[in-house]
N, C-alpha and C positions, 0 to 999 in steps of 0.2 A: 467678742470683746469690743467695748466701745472706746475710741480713743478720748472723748472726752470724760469717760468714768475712770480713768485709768488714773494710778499716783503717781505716773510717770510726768517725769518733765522733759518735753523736748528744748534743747539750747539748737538756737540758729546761729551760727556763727557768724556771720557774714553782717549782721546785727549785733552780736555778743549780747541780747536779750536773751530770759529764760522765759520761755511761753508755756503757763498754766495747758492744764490740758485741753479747756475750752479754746483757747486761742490755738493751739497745734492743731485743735480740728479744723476750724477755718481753716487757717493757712491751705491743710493739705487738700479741703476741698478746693481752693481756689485751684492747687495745682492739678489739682483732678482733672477739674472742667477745661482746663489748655491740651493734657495730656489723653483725653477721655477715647479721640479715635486712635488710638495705638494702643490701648491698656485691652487687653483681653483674658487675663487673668488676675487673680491676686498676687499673685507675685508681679506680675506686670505693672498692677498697682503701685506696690511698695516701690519697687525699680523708680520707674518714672515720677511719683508723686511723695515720696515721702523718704528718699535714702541722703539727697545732697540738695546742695542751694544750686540752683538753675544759672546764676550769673557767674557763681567762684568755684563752682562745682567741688566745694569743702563737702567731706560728709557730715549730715547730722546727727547729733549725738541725743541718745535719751540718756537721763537718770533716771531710775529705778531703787526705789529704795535706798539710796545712797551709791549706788551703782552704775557708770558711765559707762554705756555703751555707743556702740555704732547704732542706728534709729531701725534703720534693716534688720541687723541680727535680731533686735529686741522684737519688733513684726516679724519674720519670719518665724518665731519662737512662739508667738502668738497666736499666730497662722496654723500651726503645728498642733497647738493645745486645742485650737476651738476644731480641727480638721480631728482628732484624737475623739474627743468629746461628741462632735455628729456621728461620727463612725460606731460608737458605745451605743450611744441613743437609740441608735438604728437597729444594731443587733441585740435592745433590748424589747422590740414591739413584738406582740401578740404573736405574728406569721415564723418570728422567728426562736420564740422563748422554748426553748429542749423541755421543760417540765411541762408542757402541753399534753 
């Protein structure tokens, strides 16, 4: 999943702006590249560059469909689907197809 194809809207509160999904990507890579030697997973990720505001430490909230959430739960869930989806994938190639 790419955060800027995504129809979510993340709200930064600490702005009370609604950032388009091309702007939430920026934003999170800026915090990427501060946070980049500590991040050693995706979840690491998420944690550090994309769950709260760095100065108010508010969480961030996605909408989704009309649906507010925490920015984390909504990534973690996403994290979930595309780890779900490689794992399919995987057990779908030539070395491992049982009708072989």
């Amino acid at each position: 999943m790419q955060i800027s194809r995504t129809c979510c809207v993340s709200l930064e509160k600490i702005k009370a702006n609604k950032y388009d999904a091309f702007e939430t990507r920026r934003h999170i890579e800026t915090k990427y590249a501060y946070f980049k030697e500590q991040i050693t997973t995706a979840e690491d990720f998420i944690r550090y560059s994309a769950t709260k505001n760095s100065i108010s430490g508010e969480s961030n909230r996605a909408t989704c469909n009309g649906v507010s959430m925490n920015s984390s739960d909504w990534l973690l869930v996403e994290l979930g689907k595309l780890r779900k989806t490689t794992l399919e994938e995987d057990h779908e190639t030539p070395d491992n197809n049982p009708d072989d």
